[in-house]
Backbone bond lengths (Angstrom), bond angles and torsions (degrees), N, CA, C in turn:
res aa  C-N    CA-C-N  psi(-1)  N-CA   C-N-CA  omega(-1)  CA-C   N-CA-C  phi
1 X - - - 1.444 - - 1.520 109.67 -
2 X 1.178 113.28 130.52 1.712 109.35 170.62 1.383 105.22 -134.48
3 X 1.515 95.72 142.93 1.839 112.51 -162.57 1.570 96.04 -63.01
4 X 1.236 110.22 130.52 1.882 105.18 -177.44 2.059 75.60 -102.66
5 X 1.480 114.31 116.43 1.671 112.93 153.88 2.208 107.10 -119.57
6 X 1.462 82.71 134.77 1.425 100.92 178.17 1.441 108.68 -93.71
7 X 1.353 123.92 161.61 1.324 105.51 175.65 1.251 118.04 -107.80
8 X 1.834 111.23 55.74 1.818 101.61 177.22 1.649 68.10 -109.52
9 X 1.282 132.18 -28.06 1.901 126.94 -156.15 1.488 123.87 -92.43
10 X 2.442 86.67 -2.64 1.458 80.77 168.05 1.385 93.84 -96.73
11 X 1.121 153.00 -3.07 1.383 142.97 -143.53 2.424 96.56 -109.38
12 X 1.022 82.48 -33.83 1.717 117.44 -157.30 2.001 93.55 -48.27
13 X 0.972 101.88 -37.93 1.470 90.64 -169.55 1.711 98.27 -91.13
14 X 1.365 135.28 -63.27 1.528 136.82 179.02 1.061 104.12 -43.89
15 X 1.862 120.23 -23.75 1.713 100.44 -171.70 1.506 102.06 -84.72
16 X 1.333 115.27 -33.84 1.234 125.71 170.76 1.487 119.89 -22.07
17 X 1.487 110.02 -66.74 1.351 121.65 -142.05 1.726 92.60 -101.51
18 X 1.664 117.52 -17.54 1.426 117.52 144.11 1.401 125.40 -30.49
19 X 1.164 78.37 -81.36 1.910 96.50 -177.10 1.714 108.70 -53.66
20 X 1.208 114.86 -24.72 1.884 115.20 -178.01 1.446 96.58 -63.50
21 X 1.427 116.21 -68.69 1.395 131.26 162.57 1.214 130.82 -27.42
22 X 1.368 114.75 -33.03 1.577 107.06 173.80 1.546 118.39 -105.48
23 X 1.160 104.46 -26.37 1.957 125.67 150.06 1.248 98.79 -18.31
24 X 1.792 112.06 -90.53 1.461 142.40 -161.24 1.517 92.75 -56.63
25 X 1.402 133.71 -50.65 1.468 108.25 -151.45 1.942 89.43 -83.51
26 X 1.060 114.65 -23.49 2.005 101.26 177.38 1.254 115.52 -69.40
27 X 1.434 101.26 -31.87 1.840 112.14 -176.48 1.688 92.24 -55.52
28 X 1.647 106.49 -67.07 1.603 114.00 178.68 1.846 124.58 -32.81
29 X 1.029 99.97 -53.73 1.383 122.68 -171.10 1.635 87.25 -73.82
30 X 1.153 136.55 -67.64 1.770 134.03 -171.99 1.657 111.45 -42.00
31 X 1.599 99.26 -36.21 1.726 104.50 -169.92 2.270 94.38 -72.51
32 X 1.371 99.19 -47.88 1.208 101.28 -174.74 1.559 116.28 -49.24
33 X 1.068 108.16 -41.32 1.524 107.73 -171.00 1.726 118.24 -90.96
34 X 1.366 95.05 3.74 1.511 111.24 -178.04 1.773 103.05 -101.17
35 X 1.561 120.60 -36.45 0.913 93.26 -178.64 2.235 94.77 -100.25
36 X 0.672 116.04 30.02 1.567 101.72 -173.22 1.919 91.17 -106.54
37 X 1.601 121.39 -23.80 1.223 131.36 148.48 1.530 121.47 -57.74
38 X 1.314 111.62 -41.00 1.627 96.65 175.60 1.259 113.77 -74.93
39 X 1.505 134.07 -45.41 1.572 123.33 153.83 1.171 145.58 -48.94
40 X 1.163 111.60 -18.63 1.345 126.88 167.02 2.136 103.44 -70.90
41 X 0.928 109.90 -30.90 1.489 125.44 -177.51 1.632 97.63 -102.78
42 X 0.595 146.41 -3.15 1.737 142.04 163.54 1.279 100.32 -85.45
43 X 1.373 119.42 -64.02 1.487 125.78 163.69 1.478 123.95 -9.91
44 X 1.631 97.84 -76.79 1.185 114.19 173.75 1.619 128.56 -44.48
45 X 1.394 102.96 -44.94 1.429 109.71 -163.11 1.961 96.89 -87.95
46 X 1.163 117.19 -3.13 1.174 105.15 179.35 2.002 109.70 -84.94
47 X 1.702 115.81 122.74 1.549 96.11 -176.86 1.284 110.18 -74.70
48 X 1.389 89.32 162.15 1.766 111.72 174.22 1.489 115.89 -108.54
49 X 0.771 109.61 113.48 1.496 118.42 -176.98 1.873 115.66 -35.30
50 X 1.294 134.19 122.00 1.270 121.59 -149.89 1.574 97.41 -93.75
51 X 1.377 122.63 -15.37 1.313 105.58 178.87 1.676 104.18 -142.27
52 X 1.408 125.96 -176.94 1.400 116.49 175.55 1.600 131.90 -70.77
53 X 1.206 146.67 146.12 1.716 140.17 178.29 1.828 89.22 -51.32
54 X 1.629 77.75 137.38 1.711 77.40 166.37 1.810 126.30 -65.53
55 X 0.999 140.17 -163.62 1.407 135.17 -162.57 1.675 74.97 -130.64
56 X 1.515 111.08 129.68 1.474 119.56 127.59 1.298 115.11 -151.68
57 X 1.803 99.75 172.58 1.244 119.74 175.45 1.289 135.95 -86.97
């Protein structure tokens, strides 16, 4: 028997686990910037009082 290897089956598994790796870290990075955008907009929409409580006694 002799190993018949092509070279899409040597490449096929490292490219694999490449591409898993760079998937996961955009997926990661997409969630981050999605929620660091929704707070940034929660922020916003909350009012701010335009001047100080009055002072009493």
């Amino acid at each position: 028997m002799t190993k018949k290897t092509t070279d899409s089956t040597k490449w096929a598994g490292p490219a694999a686990l490449a591409g898993a790796a760079i998937g996961s870290a955009a997926l990661a990075a997409a969630l981050l910037f999605a929620s660091r955008r929704k707070e940034r907009a929660d922020a916003a929409a909350k009012p701010r009082p335009s001047a100080p409580p009055p002072e009493t006694d």
